[in-house]
N, C-alpha and C positions, 0 to 999 in steps of 0.2 A: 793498227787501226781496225776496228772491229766490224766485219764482211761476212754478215750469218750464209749467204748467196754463194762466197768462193767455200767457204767451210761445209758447206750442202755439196757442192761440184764436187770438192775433196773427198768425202765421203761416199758417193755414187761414184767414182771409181776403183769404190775395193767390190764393187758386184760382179767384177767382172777378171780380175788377180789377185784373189787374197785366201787368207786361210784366217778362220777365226781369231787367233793367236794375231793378229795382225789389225784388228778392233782397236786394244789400248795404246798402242805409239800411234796410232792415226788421231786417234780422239785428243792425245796427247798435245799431236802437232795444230789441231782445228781448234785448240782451247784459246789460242791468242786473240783468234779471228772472232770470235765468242762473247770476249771479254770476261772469261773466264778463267781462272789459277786452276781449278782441274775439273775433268769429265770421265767418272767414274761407273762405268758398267756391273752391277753388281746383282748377282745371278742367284733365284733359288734353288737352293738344294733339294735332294730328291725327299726328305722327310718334311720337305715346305716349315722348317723351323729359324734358319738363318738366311740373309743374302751374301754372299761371295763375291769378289774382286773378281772379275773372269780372270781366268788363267792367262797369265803373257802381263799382266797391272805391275807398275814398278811402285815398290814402296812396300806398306804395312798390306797384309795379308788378313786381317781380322776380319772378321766378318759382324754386319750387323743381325744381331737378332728382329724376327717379324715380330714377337710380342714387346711391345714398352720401347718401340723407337720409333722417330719419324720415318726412317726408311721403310720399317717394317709395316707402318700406317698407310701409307702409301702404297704397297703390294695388297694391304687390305683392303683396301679405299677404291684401289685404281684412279686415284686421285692427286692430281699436284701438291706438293705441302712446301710453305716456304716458311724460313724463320733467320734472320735479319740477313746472311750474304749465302743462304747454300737453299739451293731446289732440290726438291727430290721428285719425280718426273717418274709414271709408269709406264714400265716395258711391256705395250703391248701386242701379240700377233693375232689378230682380231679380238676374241674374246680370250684368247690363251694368256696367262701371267706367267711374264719370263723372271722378271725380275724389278731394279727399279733404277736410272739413271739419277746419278750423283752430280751437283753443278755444285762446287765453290767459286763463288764471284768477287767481286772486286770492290762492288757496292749494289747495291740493292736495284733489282731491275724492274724496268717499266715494265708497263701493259706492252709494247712491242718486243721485246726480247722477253717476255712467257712467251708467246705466240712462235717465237721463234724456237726455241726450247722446246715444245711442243714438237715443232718439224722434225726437229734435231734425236728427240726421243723414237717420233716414230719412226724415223729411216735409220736409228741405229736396229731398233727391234728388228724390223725386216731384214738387217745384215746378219742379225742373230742368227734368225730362220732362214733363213736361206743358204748360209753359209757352214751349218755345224755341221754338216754330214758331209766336209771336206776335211776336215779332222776333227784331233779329242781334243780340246780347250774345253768347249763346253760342257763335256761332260765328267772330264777330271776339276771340273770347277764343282759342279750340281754333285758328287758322288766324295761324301764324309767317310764312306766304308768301303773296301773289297766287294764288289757285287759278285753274287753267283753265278754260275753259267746259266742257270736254269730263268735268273730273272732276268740276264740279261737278253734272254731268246722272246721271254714274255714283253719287253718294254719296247722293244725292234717291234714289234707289231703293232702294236698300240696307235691309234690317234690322239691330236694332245686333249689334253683335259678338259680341257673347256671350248665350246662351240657353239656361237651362237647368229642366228640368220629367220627371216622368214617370220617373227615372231616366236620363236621356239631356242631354247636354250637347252644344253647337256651339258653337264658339268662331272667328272669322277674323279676317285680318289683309290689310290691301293696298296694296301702292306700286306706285310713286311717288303717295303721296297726294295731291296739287298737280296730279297734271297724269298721271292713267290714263285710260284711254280704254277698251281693250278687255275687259281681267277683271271678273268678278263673281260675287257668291254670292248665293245664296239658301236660305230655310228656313222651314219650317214645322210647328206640333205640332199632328194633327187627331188625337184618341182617343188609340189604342194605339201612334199611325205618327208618326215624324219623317222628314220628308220634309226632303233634302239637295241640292242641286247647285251645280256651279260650273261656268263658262264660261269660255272664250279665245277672244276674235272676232279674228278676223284682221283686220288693219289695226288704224291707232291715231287718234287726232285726234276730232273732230266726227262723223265720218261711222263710227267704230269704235263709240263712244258710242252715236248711234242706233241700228247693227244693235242690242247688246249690249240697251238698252233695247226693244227690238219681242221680243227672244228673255226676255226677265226677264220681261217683260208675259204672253207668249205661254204662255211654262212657269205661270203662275198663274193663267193661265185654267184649261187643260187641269186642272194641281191641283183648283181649288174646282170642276171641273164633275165631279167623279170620275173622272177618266180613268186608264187605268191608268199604268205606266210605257211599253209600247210605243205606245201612242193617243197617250203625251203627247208622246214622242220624233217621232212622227207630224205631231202636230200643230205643234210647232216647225218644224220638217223643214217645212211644208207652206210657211208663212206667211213664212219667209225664202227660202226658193224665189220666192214670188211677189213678194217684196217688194225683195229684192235680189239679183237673179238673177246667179249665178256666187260670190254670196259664201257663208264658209261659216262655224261655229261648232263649236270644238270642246269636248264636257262629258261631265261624271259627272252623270248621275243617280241618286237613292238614295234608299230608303227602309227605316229598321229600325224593326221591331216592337218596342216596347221592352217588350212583355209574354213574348216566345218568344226575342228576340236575333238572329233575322232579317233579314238584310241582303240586300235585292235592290237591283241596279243596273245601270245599262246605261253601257258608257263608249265615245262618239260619236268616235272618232279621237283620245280622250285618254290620258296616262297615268295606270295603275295610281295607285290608292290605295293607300297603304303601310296596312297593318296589326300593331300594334302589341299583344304578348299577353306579360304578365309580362315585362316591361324587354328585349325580344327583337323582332326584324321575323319573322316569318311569311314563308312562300311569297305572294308577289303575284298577286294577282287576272288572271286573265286581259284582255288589252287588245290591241289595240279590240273590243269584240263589235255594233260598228254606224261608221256611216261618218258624218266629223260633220253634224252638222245642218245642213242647206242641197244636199246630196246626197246623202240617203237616197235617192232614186229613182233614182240609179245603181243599187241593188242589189235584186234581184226578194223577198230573202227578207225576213221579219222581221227586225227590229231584234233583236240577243240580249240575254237578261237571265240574268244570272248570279246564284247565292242562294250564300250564307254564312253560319254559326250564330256568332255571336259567343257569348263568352265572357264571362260578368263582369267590366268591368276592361278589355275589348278598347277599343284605342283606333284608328280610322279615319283617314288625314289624307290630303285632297284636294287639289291643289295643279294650278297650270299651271306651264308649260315655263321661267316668269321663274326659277323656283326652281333649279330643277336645273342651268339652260344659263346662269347668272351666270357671270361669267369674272371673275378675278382680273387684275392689271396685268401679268402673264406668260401673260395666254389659258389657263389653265388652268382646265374647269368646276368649281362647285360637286358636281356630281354626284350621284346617289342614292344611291352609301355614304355620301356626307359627312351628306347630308340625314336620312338615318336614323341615323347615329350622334350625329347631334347633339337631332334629337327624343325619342329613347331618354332620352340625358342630361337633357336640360330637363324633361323627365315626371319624372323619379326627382329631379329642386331644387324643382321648384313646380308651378303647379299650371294647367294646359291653358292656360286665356289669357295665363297669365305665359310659356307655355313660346311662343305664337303671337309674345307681343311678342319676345322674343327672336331668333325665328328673321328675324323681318321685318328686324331692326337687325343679325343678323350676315352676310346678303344683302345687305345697302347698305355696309355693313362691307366685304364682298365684293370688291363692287365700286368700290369706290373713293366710295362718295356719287354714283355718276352710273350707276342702272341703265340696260340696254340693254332691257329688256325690262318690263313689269307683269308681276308678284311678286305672288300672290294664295297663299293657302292656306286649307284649312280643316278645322279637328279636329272631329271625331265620336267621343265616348267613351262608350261605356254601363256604367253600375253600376245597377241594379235593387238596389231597397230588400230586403236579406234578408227571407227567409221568417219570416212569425209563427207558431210553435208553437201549437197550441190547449193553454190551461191545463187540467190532468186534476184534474175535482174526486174 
């Protein structure tokens, strides 16, 4: 008899003894309760091309492709899609996309069992995130290849991809997922500030990896200690000087107000962030206003920090040099008109992370499947919640 209530109970008791790997016989056992024949967890992989069976799924192992399948529509959509006895349901943790929840049913369900299906989705997602860093299930599900050591030190740091709060959304994207060494992002929401940056460390392998980590480490010190943007620029600056001397890093740092639309940042030897304002680029931000980190003390002045008022709807996108100096099998680069006319378009089909995966798959696209370089970007879009009118009694 069908108890979405005890299948909810059943399920909030692996928050507290379970191990990933331990998702599909539970989901397995809660499918009766459901009125469900199966409830399948099915997880993106790290090149965001196919969803996967999490690891521990008894049966076929196939996976669905994200392009030309309802599942796949679904991870793009973040969208329910139903089609005569099976739901496909998005695994969300907050704005992060895990994957997508599989329902084959018995017969076609009401308006109360979506709603329930819903629940069901979102308390598996949260079991997802909360539970994978108690073992590998999840991530021998998400990993199609042997990763390298070097990418695997860069992805252990990382925040997830998508994040959004406050009226402010961050969304990235980064190859060669298998085996980057030098790129990385970061982000954070303290109060009213989203704090932004990306890196490009020179060199690649093991030893790109650890600068890149001593500089991710460093920039979050200087953050959680209040520092401003030039102390923090400093403070980077200071610690790969002494730690790997001659080597250098090049980044955006950023932080917008998302109460005023105010954007400061400092960009260390890198390029301009594109700015995007009603399906149009903007004049580009001035670049370099600092020397990248690891020789600031070449230069006697301060670091520059540059301020811009965004607009409602303005959208930010950060990127290193993978993007733009991608060459085609005729040496022809990607380029910044191509990169801006292609982000323009992906804004106006869907929606910030759908338009990140995109750009990431038509860069390998690019290139033939064999970047020369790490391919990192990152979208910053601000929409603030309209103004509320006071009611006139």
């Amino acid at each position: 008899m069908p108890d979405s209530m005890e299948a909810v109970r059943r399920l909030l008791d692996l928050r507290y003894r379970s191990r990933p790997e331990d998702l599909p016989p539970a989901l397995a056992d809660v499918a009766p309760l459901l009125d469900a024949v199966s409830v399948t967890v099915l997880l993106v992989d790290y090149e965001q091309v196919s969803l996967w069976p999490l690891h521990g799924t008894p049966g076929s192992r196939e996976p669905r492709p994200v392009d030309g399948t309802l599942a796949g529509q679904t991870f793009c959509t973040a969208r329910t899609i139903a089609e005569e006895r099976c739901l496909w349901l998005p695994l969300l943790h907050g704005a992060e996309r895990l994957g997508v929840l599989e329902v084959w049913l018995h017969d076609e369900p009401d308006e109360r069992r979506f709603r329930d299906f819903a629940v069901i989705a979102a308390l598996v997602a949260e079991l997802i995130a909360s539970r994978r860093f108690y073992g590998d299930a999840v991530e021998r599900t998400r990993r199609r290849l042997p990763m390298q050591l070097a990418a695997e030190i860069i992805w252990n740091q990382l925040p997830p991809l998508t994040f959004a709060a406050n009226g402010a959304l961050v969304t990235a994207v980064l190859e060669p997922c298998y085996d980057v060494g030098g790129d990385a992002f970061d982000y954070a929401a303290n109060g009213d500030t989203v704090h932004v940056a990306l890196f490009d460390t020179v060199g690649h392998g093991i030893s790109a990896s650890a600068l890149t980590t001593l500089t991710l480490n460093t920039y979050r010190n200087a953050r959680r200690s209040g520092l401003d943007l030039a102390d923090t620029y400093r403070s980077i600056d200071k610690w790969i000087r002494a730690q790997y001397p001659g080597a250098f890093v090049t980044a955006v740092l950023g932080e917008l107000d998302t109460s005023t639309g105010v954007y400061r940042r400092i960009a260390a030897g890198h390029p301009a962030e594109l700015l995007i304002r009603d399906g149009r680029a903007m004049p580009g931000l001035p670049t370099p206003t600092a020397l990248p980190l690891g020789l600031g003390h070449m230069l006697p002045r301060a670091p520059g920090v540059t301020e811009v008022l965004l607009e409602p709807g303005d959208t930010l996108v950060l990127y290193t040099d993978g993007i733009t100096e991608a060459r085609s099998a005729d040496g022809e680069l990607f380029g910044l008109d191509r990169l801006v006319s292609f982000i323009v378009r992906a804004l106006a089909e869907g929606s910030p992370a759908e338009s990140m995966r995109k750009l990431i798959h038509a860069i390998v696209s690019y290139e033939n499947g064999e970047l020369r370089d790490d391919a990192t970007a990152a979208l910053v879009q601000w929409q603030p919640p309209p103004a509320v009118t006071p009611s006139r009694w």
